[in-house]
N, C-alpha and C positions, 0 to 999 in steps of 0.2 A: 731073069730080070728081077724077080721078088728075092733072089739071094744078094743080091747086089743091094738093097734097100735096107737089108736086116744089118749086114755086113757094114756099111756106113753107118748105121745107127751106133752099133756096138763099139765102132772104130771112134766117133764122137764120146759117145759114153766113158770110153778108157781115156781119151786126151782132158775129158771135162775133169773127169776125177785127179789124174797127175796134175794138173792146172792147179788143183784146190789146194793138191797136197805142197804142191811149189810154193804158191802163195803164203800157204799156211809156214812152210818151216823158216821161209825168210823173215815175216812177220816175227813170230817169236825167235827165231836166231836175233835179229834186233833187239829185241824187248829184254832177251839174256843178256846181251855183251852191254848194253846202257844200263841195266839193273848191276851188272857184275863191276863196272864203273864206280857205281851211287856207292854202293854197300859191299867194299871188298871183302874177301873168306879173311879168315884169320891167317892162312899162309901168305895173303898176298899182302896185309899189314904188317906182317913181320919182316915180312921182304924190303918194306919200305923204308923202315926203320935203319 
């Protein structure tokens, strides 16, 4: 039964971390593709033209 405790613990721990890391790369995937938006590279100014 005390394996079964640890085992959920550690099974939460890994979902809590993948959760952050999810969180985290949409967040900044956002923040990239609205920045790349604002302030295009100079390939994509030339592109425009």
């Amino acid at each position: 039964m005390i394996s079964a405790v640890v085992w959920h613990w550690w099974l939460g721990a890994g979902l809590l971390i993948a959760g952050i890391g999810a969180v985290l790369s949409l967040v900044l995937g956002y923040i990239k593709q609205v920045t790349a938006l604002k302030y295009p590279s100079r390939q994509q100014r030339q592109a425009q033209k």
